[in-house]
C-alpha positions in Angstrom: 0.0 0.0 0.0 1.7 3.3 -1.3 0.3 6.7 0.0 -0.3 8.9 -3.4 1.5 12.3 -3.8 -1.8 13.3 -5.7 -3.9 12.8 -2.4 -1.5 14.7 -0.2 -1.5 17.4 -2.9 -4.9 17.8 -2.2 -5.2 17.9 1.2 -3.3 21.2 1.1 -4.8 22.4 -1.8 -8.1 22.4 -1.0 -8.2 24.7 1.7 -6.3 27.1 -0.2 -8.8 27.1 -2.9 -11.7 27.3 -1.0 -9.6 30.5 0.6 -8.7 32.1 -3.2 -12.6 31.6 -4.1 -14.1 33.0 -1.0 -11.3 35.7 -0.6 -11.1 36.6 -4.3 -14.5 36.5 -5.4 -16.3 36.1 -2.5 -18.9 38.9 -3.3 -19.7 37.5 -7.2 -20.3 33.9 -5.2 -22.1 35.2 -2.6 -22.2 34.2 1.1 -23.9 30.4 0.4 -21.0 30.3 -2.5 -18.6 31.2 0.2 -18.8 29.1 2.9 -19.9 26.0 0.7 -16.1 26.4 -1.4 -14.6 27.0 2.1 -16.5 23.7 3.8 -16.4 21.5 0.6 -12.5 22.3 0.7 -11.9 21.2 4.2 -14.4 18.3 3.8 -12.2 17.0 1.2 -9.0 17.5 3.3 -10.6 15.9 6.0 -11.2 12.5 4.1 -8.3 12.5 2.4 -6.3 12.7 5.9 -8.5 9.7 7.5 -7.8 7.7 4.8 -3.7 8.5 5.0 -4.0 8.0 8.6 -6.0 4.6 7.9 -3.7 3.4 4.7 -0.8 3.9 7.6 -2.0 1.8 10.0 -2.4 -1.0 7.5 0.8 -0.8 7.4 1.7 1.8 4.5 5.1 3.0 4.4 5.8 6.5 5.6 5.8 9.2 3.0 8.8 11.6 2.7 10.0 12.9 -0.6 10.1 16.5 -2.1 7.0 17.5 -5.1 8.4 20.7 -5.9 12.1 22.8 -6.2 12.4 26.3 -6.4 15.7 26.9 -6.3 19.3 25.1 -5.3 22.4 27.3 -4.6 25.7 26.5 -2.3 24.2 22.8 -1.6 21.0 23.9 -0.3 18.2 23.6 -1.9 14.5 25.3 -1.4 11.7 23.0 -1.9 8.2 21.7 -1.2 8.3 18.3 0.5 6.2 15.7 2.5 7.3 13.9 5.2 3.7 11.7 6.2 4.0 9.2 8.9 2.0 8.2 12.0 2.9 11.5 13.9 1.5 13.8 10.8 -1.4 11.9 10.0 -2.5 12.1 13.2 -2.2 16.2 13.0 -3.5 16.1 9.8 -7.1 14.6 10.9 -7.0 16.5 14.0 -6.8 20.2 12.1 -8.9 19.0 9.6 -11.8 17.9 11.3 -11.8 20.5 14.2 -11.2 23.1 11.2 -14.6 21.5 9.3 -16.3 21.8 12.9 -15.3 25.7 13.3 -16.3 26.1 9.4 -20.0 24.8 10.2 -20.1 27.0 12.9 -19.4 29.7 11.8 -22.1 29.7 9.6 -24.4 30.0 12.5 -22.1 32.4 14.7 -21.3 35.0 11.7 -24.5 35.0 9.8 -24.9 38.7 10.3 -21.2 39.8 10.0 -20.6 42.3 7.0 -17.1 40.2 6.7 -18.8 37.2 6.0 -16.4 36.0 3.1 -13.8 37.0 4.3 -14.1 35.4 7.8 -14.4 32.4 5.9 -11.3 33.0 3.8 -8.9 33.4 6.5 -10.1 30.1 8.6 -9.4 28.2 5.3 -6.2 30.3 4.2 -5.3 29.0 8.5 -6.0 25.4 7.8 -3.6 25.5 4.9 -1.3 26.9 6.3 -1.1 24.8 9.3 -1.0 21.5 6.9 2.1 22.9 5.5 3.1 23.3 8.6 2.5 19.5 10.2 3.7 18.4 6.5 6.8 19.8 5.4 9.8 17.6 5.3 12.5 20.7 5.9 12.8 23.2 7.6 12.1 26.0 5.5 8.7 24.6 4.4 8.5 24.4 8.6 8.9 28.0 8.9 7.0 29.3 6.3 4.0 27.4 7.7 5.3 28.6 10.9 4.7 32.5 9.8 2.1 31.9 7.5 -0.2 30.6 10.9 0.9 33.4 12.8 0.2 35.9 9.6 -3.5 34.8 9.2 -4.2 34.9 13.1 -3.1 38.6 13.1 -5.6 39.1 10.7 -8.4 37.0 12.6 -7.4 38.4 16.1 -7.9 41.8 14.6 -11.0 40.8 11.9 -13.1 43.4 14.0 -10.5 46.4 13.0 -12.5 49.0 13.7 -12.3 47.6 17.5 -9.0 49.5 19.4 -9.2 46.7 21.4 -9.2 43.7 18.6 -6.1 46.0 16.9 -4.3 45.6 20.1 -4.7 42.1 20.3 -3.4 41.5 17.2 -0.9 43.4 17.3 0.4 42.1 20.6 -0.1 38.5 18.9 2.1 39.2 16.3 5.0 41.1 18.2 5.5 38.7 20.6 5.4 35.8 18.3 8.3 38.0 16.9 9.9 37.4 20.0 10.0 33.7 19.6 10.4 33.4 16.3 13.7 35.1 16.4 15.1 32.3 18.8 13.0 29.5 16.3 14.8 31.3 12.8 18.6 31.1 15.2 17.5 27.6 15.5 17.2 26.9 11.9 20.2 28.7 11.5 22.3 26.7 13.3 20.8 23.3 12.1 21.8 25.1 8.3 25.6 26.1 9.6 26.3 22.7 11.6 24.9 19.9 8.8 24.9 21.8 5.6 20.4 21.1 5.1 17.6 21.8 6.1 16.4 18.2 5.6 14.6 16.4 8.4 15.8 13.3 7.9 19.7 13.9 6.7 19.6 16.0 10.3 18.0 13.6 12.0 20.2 10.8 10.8 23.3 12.8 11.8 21.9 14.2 14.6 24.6 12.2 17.0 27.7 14.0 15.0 27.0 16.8 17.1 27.3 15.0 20.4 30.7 16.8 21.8 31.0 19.7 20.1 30.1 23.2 21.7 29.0 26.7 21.2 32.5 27.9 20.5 32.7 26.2 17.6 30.1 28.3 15.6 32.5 31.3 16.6 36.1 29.9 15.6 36.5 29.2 19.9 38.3 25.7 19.7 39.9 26.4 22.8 37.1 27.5 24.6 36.0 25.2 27.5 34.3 27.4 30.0 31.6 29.4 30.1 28.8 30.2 27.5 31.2 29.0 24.9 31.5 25.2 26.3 27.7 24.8 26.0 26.6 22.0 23.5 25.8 22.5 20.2 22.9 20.7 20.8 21.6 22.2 23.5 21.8 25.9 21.6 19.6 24.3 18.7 17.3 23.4 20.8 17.0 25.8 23.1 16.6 28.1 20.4 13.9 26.0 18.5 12.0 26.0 21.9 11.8 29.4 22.3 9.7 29.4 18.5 7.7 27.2 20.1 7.1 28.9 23.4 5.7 31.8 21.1 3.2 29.7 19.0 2.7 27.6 22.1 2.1 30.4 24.3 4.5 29.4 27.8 5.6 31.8 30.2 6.8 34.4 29.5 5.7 34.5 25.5 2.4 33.8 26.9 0.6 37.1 27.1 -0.7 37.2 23.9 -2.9 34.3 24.1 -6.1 35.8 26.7 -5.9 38.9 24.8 -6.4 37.1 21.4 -10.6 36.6 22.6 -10.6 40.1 20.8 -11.4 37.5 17.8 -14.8 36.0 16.3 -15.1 32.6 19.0 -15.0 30.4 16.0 -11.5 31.9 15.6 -10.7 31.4 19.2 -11.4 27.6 19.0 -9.2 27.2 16.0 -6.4 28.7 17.3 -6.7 27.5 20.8 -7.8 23.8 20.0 -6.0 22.2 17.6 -3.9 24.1 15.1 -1.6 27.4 15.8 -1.0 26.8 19.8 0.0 22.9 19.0 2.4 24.1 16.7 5.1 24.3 18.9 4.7 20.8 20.7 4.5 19.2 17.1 7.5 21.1 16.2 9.2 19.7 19.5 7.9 16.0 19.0 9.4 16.1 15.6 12.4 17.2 16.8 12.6 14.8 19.5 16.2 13.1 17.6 17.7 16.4 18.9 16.3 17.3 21.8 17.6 14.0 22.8 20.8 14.6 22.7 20.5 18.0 24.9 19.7 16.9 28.7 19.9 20.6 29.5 17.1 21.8 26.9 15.0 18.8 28.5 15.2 20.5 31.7 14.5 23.8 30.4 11.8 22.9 28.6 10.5 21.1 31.7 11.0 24.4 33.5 8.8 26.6 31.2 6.2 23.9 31.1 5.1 23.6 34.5 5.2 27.1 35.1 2.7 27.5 32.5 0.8 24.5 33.5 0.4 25.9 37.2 0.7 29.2 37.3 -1.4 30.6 34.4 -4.1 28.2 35.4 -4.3 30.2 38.9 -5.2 33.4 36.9 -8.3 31.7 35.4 -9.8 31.4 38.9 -10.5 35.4 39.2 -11.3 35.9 35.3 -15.3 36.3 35.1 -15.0 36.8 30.7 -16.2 32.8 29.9 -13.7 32.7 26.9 -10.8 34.0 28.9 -11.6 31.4 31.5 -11.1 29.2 28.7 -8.1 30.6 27.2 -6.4 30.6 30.6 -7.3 27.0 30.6 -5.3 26.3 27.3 -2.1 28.1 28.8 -2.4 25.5 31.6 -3.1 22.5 29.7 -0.1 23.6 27.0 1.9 23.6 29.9 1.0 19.7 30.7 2.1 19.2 27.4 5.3 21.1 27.5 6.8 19.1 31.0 5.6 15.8 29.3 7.9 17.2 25.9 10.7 17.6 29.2 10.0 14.7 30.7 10.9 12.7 27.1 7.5 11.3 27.4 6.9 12.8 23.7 3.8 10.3 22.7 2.1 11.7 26.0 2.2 15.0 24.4 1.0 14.1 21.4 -1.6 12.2 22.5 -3.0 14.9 25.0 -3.0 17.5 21.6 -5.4 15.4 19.7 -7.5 14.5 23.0 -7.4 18.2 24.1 -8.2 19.6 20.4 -11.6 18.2 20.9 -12.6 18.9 24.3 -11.0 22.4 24.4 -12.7 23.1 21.0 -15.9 22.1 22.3 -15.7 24.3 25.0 -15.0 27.2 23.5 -17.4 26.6 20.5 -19.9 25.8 23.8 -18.9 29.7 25.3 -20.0 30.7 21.7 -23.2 29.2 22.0 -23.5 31.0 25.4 -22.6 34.4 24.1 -24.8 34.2 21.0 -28.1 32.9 23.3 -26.9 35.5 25.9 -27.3 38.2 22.9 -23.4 38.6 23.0 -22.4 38.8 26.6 -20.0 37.2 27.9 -19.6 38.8 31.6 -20.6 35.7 33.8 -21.9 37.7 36.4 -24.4 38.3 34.2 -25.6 34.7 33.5 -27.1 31.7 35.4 -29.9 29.4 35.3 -29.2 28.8 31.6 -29.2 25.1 31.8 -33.2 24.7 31.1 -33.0 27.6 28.2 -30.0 26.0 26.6 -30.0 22.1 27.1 -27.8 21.2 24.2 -24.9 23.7 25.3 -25.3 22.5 28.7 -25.0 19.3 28.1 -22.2 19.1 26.2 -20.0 21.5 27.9 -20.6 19.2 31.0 -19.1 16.7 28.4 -16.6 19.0 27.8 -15.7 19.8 31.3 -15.2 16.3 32.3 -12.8 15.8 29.9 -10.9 19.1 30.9 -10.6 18.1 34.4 -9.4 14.6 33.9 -12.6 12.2 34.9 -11.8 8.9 34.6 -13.3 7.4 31.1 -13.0 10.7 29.7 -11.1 11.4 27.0 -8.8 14.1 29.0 -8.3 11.5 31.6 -6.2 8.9 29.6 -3.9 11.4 28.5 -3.5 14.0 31.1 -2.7 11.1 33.7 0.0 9.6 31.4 1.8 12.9 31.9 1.1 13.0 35.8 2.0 9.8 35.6 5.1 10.5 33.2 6.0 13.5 35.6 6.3 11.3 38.7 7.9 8.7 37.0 10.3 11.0 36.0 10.9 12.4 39.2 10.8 9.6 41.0 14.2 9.5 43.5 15.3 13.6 42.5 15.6 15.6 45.3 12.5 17.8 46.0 14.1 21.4 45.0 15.1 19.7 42.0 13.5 20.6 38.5 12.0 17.2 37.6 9.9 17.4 41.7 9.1 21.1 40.4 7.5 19.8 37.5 5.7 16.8 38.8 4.3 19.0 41.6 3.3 21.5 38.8 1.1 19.2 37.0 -0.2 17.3 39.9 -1.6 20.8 41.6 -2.6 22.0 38.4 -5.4 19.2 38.7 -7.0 20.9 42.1 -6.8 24.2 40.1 -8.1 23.4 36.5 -11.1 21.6 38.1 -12.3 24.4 40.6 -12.1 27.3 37.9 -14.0 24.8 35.0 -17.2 24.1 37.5 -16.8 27.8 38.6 -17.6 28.3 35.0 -20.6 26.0 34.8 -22.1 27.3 38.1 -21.9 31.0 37.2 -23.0 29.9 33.5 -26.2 27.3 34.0 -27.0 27.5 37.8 -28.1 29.5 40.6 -30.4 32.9 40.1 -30.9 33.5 36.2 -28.8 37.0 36.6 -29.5 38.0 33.0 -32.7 39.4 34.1 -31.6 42.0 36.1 -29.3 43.3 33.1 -30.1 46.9 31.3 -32.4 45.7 28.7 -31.5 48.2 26.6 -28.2 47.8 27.0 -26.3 47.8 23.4 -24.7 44.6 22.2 -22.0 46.0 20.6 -20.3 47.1 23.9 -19.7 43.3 24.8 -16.3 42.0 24.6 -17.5 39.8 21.6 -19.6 42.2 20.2 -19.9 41.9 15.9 -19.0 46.0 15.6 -22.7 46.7 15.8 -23.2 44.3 12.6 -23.9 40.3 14.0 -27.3 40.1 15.9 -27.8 44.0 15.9 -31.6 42.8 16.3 -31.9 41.3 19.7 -31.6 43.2 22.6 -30.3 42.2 25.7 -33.6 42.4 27.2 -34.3 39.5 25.5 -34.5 35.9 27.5 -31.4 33.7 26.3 -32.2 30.9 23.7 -30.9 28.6 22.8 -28.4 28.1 19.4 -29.1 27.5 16.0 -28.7 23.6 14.7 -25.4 24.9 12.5 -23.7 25.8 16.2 -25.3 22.8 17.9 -24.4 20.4 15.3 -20.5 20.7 16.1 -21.1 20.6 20.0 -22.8 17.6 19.2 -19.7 15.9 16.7 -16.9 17.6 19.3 -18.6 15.9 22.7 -18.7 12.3 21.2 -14.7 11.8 21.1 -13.9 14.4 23.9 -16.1 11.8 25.9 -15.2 8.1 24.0 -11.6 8.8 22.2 -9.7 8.2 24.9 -10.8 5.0 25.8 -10.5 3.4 22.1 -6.9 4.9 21.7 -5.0 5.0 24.6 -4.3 1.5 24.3 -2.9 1.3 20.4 -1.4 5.2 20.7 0.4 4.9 23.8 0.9 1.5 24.7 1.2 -1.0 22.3 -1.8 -2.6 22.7 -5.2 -3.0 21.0 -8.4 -1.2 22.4 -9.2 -3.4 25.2 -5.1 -3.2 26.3 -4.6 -7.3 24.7 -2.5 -7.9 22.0 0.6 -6.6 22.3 1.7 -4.7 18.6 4.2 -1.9 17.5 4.4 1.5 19.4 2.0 4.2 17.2 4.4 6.9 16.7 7.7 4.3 16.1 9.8 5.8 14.1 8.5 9.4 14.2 8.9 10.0 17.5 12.9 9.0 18.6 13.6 8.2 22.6 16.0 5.8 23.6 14.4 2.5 25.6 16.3 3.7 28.6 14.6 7.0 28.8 10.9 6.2 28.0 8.6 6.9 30.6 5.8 5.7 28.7 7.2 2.6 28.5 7.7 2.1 32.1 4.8 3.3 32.9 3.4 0.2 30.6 5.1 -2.3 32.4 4.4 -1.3 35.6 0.5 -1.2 35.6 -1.2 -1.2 31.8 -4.1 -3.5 31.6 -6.3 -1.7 29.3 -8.2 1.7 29.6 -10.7 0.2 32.3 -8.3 -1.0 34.5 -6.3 2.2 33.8 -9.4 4.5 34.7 -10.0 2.2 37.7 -6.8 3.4 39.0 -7.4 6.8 38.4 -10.0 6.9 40.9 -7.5 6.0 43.5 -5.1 8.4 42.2 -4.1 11.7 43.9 -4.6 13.7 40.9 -8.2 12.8 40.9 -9.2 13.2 44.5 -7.3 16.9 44.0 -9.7 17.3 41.1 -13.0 16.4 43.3 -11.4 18.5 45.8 -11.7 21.4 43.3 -15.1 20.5 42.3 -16.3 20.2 45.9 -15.2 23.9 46.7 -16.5 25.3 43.4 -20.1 23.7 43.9 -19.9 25.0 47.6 -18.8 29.0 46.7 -20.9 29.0 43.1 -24.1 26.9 43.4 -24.8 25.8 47.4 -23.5 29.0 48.7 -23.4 31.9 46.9 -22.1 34.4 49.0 -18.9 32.8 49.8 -16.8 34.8 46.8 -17.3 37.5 48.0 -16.3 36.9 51.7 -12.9 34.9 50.3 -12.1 38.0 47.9 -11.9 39.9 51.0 -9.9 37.6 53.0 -7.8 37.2 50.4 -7.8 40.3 48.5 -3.9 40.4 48.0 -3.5 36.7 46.0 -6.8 38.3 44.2 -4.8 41.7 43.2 -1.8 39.8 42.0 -4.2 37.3 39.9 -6.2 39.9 38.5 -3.5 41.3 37.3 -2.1 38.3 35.3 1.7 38.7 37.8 1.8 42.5 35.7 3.4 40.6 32.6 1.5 42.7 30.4 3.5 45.6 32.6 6.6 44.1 32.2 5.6 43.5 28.2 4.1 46.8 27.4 6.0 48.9 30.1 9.4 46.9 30.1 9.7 45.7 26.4 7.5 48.2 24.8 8.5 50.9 26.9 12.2 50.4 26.4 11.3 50.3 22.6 9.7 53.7 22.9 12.7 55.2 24.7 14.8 53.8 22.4 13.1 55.0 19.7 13.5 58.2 21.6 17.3 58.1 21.6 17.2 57.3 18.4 15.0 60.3 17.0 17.4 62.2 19.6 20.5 60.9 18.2 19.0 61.1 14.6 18.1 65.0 15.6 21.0 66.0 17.8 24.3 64.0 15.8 22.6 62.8 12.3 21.5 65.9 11.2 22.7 68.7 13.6 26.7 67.5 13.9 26.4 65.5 10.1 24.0 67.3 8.1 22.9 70.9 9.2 27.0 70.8 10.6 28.1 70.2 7.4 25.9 72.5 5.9 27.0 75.4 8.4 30.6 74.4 8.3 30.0 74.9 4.4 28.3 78.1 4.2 30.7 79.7 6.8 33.8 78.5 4.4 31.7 79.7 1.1 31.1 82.8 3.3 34.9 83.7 4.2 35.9 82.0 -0.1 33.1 85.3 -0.9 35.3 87.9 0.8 38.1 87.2 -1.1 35.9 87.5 -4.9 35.5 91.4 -4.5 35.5 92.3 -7.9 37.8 95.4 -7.9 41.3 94.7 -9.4 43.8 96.3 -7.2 42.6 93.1 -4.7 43.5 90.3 -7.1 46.7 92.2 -7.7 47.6 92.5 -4.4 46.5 88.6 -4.0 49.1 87.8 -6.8 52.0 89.5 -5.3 51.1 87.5 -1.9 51.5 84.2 -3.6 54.3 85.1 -6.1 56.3 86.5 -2.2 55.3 82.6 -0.9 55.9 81.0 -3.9 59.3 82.2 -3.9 60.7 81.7 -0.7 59.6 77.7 -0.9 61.9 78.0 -3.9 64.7 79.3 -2.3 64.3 77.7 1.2 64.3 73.9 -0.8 66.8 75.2 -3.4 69.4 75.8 -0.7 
């Protein structure tokens, strides 16, 4: 069985056409015309991924060859190029279907949005871009799908630009992905310099050549053995790939730009935050894994930034009362699980909680949609409550989706956010406790009592307790909501209106996205991560073999296989005796006490502890340190500059110049009097000096 160049052709294609037709000539086709090119597109993609993914695990060989060359110069040549085994299929039908989900829904969501066609040309121009991404053999196809992603979500972030606030957004997206995407191009860089391509699998095959060799060596340093010049060559690629990813990926501190990006459409928000631009970077670091490898050091940073982000960004979603941010802050944290199981080696882990967490974090935030659009676009949850009878379908399955979030045993989020707890601890297992691999465990383990209290505060304050929405202005204007469709979506209902529930093209995909965030875990944890069919019987090859590269010695998955696998029951029966999950009831016990049996309780604990509150509300002032540190420093350095430019460029250089010439021209215009008796008496001067050099040098 051979996987055809043709069909992988397509699968990027189509997106992109369905982009050109409703970007280009999206007013001739209309809005049907638009979103059917877009949809039909992305259908197509879809397929054609499930049937790669399916012709590879009948055994298919891995795809990697090039389809197109632009140029070749010096050795290194620019070209288009697949590289398709387990580890992109899998990506592939992830972005794919979630991207078909956001398309449907956004027929519902948009439906009065001037921007129509174009809403739906970026989403599909995204999804291309993103398959190029997952796709590309080399690294220069990487990073072209690298920028294009983070391109097209500056203009999503932002598609409401007459919004100060969605312009912000976007443009704090984009700088600080600039941030990180310096350290990911140095990367690249230094893969080019040290193995002469930008190959995958040339780099990857020589990828233990560089074992030995150190940072001086870039720099003509032979001699060097101390200090920044004895660090590994390996451990500056990676490091400096890492620091890409921590931009697309969103860890601390690159993080900032994430919460603010709700300035976007929702359907936006759940495409970016589910499955495609914020997963880039732990794809990027999976692939990678033959390098990382060899780099014990980038392990531990990248364990270091992960459970930061996993704990502590997670905190700030306890205090944030906007339903998408509290979703958003939720993605920071559950990128962060992904991150210390990328630093803990326990790569499939990662991988696996992506594609679990793509649907259940998708669902969610396509479920927040739902309440903003039946809440007449508010999305204060102060302002909600008792909307579980009004809008059963969104209830429902945002319970699904909550379930999976928190880790409940049979749910999909369980099987593959307990592998990394599990991962974590196996991992730390005999460090000392101040030690980074303890820190991370302890990270991922608290995050559990955290990420469950703030996801059934959200639930309470949505669907329970005193229907709030009543006592709201009824004649307060939609367009002042955070989500608001600048005065063009849903102009016609007023807020005084009771909350409804969605149309079937927005309940449709809550529908699809609850079935595997509630059943996809159980049928793949076995064959995905452990070797085993669905039940956890047959024993068979490990799922990402061959993409994924970690030596038997240091595979916590593994280990964690042979100490207790017996299939997904048995697993989730263990779970309940786990500490992670008691933490999690623990946070669900004190949210249905302060949000649903007694009310009054926030308030009294944001008075006892007002200070943890301040320093949570304001997000640890990294968007102070950002926009007052980083952006600040740029606007007093552009200060000296303009100073410099004013004071030295053109008063010293130019206007000094210009002086310096015009008194010269001044004191040359004495001497051109016009009467004679002047240039005589000039004459005889010169013929008197013109003499005596004769007779001082004749003698």
């Amino acid at each position: 069985m051979v996987i055809s160049k043709t069909h992988l052709l397509l699968i990027v294609l189509a997106p992109l056409l369905g982009a050109i037709l409703a970007g280009l000539f999206g007013r001739r086709i209309g809005r049907v015309g638009a979103h059917s090119a877009t949809i039909l597109g992305v259908a197509v993609s879809c397929a054609l991924s499930c049937m790669v993914l399916w012709q590879l695990l009948q055994g298919a060989v891995p795809f990697n060859e090039n389809v197109y060359s632009f140029f070749q110069t010096g050795g290194i040549q620019a070209h288009v190029g697949f590289m398709v085994d387990k580890l992109t299929a899998m990506m592939m039908v992830v972005v794919t279907f979630v991207s078909l989900l956001v398309h449907v829904y956004t027929i519902g969501y948009m439906a009065d949005d001037d921007g129509y066609q174009r809403f739906f040309s970026y989403i599909s121009l995204f999804t291309f871009s993103m398959l190029m991404l997952v796709m590309s053999n080399n690294f220069l196809q990487l990073f072209f799908g690298w920028e294009a992603v983070g391109l097209v979500s500056y203009l999503l972030i932002g598609f409401w630009f007459k919004r100060p606030t969605a312009i912000f957004a976007n443009l704090k997206a984009f700088l600080v992905n600039r941030v990180g995407d310096f350290g990911f191009l140095l990367g690249i860089a230094a893969v080019l310099y040290w193995f002469g391509t930008l190959d995958y699998a040339t780099v990857f095959a020589n990828a233990p050549t560089i074992v030995g060799h150190h940072l001086g060596e870039f720099f003509n340093q032979d001699n060097a053995t101390s200090g920044m010049w004895s660090w590994s060559v390996a451990t500056v690629i990676c490091i400096c790939l890492f620091v890409g990813a921590m931009g697309k990926s969103a860890q601390v501190p690159l993080h900032v730009w994430l919460p603010d990006s709700m300035e976007g459409p929702t359907p936006i928000s759940a495409l970016i935050h589910a499955a495609t631009m914020v997963t880039a970077g732990i794809f990027m670091v999976a692939r990678m894994s033959p390098l990382f490898e060899l780099s014990q050091t980038a392990l531990n940073f990248v364990l270091f930034i992960g459970a930061t982000t996993a704990f502590f960004t997670g905190l700030i979603g306890i205090v944030q009362n906007d339903i998408k941010r509290v979703v958003a802050y939720s993605t920071l944290s559950q990128l962060g699980y992904m991150t210390v199981a990328l630093g803990v080696s326990a790569y499939s882990a990662a991988v696996y909680h992506l594609m679990t967490h793509a649907f259940f974090k998708a669902l969610l935030f396509l479920g927040a949609g739902s309440v903003i659009i039946g809440m007449h676009h508010e999305q204060d949850m102060r302002k909600m409550g008792g909307l579980r009878k009004l809008m059963p379908i969104t209830h429902i399955t945002m319970w699904i989706g909550t379930l999976a979030l928190v880790g409940t045993p049979f749910f999909s989020g369980f099987y593959s956010k307990d592998t990394i707890i599990e991962a974590a601890a196996e991992h730390a297992h005999g460090a000392p406790f101040w030690s980074i691999a303890s820190y991370g465990y302890w990270a991922v383990l608290l995050g559990a009592f955290v990420t469950a209290f703030y996801s059934f505060r959200l639930l309470y304050m949505t669907f329970f307790g005193e229907a709030r929405w009543k006592h709201a202005d009824a004649h307060h204007d939609a367009a002042h909501a955070h989500d608001g469709h600048d005065g063009h979506a849903h102009d016609d209902h007023g807020h005084g209106h009771e909350p409804h529930e969605s149309p079937w093209v927005v309940t449709l995909p809550l529908v699809l996205l609850a079935i595997p965030s509630a059943v996809i875990g159980f049928l793949t944890v076995g064959p995905m991560l452990f070797g085993t069919d669905m039940l956890g019987h047959a024993k068979q090859l490990p799922f990402f073999l061959g993409a994924i590269d970690v030596p038997e010695a240091r595979d916590v998955v593994a280990k964690i296989a042979e100490e207790g696998w017996h299939g997904p029951v048995d697993f989730a029966l263990h779970g309940f005796k786990a500490p992670a999950f008691w933490l999690a009831f623990s946070g669900f016990l004190l949210a249905t006490v302060m949000y649903w049996w007694k009310p009054g309780l926030p308030a009294k604990a944001a008075r006892i502890f007002a200070l943890p509150k301040r320093v949570l509300e304001n997000k640890y002032w990294a968007d102070n340190l950002w926009i007052g540190g980083f952006a600040g420093g740029g606007i007093a350095l552009g200060k000296l500059s303009r100073m410099f430019d004013a004071k030295v460029i053109d008063g010293l250089f130019v206007n000094g110049s210009a002086r310096l010439v015009d008194l010269l021209a001044g004191l040359l215009r004495k001497t051109q009097s016009g009467y004679l008796y002047h240039y005589a008496f000039a004459m005889i001067l010169g013929l008197i000096a013109l003499l005596g050099v004769v007779v001082r040098f004749w003698q």
